[in-house]
C-alpha positions in Angstrom: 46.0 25.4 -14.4 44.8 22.0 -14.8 45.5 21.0 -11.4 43.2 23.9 -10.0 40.7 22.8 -12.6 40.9 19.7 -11.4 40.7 20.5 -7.9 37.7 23.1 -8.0 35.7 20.3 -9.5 36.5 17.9 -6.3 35.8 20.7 -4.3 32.2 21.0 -5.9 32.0 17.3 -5.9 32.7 16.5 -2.5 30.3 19.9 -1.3 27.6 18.6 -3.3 28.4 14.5 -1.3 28.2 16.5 1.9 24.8 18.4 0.8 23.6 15.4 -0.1 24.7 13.6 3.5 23.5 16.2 5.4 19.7 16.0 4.2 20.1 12.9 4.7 21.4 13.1 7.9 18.3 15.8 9.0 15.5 13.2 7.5 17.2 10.6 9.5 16.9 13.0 12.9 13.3 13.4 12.0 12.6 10.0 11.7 14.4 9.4 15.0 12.3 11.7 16.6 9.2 10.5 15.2 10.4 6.9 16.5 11.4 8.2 20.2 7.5 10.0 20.4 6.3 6.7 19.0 8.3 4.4 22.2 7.1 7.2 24.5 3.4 6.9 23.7 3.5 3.3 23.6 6.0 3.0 27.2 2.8 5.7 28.6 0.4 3.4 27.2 1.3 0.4 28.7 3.2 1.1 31.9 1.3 4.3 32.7 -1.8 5.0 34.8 -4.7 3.0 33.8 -7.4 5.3 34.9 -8.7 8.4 33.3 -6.5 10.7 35.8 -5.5 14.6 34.5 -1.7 14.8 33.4 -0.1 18.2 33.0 -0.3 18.2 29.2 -4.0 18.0 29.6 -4.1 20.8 32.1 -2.3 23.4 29.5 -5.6 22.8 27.4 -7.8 24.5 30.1 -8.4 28.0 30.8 -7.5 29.6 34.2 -11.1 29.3 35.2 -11.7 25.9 34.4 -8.5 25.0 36.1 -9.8 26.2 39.4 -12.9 24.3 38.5 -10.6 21.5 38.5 -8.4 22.2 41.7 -11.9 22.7 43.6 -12.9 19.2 42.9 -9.6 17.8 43.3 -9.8 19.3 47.1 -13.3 18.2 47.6 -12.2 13.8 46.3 -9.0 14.2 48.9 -11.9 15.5 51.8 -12.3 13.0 54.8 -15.2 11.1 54.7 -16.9 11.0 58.1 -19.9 11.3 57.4 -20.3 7.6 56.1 -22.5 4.6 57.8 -21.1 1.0 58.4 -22.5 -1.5 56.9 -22.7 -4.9 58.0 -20.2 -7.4 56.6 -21.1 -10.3 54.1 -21.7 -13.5 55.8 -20.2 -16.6 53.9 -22.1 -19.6 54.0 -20.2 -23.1 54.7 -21.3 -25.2 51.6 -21.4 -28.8 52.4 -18.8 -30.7 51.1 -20.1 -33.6 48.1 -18.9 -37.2 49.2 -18.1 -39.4 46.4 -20.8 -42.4 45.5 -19.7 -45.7 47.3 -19.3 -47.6 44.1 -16.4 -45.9 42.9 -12.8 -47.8 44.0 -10.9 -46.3 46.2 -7.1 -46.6 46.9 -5.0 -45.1 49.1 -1.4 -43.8 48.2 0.6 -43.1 50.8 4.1 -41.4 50.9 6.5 -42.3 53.6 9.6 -40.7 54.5 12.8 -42.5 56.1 12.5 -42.6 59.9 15.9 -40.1 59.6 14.0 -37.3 57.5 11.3 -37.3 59.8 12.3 -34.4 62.2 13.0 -31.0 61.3 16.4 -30.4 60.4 16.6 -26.8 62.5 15.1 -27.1 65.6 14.8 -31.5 66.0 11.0 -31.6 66.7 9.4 -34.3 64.9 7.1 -34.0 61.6 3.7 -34.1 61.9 1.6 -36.3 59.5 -0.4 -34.1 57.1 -3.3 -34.4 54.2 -5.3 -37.4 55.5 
């Protein structure tokens, strides 16, 4: 009799540990969930589309006639648009370049390769000399 005694109230004790583990368990799923939305808006936020463009969960919060509203000036921004004038490009304007004042010293650096490295190693033609 004991030993049933004793193991009814191990029974009880370990159902109550495995109550107890399972809320547990269920706040941790919630929390887990709340975390995953959290990733998601922040992934949507940053790598989604910049501009103010209509997603399917913001279509579900119009009406059927607003959404045809919606599909009618979707059709009418993908239209071809012939109807348009050219316009002249811009012109750039060639700004004179500023020459140093005379006074300042000048020096003159150059850097020389070895007569060896001075044609091209694929097809033999020799450098040319650049940036003076």
């Amino acid at each position: 009799m004991q030993n049933l005694a004793s193991l009814q109230s191990e029974n009880t004790r370990i159902k109550g540990q495995i109550a107890s583990l399972e809320s547990k368990l269920d706040a941790q799923k919630s929390y887990i969930q709340q975390l995953e939305d959290y990733i998601k808006s922040l992934r949507q936020q940053q790598f989604g589309p910049s501009s103010e463009k209509v997603t399917t969960n913001q279509l579900s919060l119009f009406n059927e006639a607003e959404l045809s509203d919606l599909a009618d000036c979707e059709e009418s921004e993908g239209e071809d648009i012939s109807g348009t004038t050219a316009v002249d490009a811009h012109i750039r304007r060639k700004h004179p370049r500023i020459s140093l004042t005379d006074n300042l010293p000048c020096e003159d650096i150059i850097h020389d390769l070895p007569d060896d490295q001075k044609v091209c190693p694929h097809d033999g033609t020799p450098l040319q000399v650049i940036g003076e």
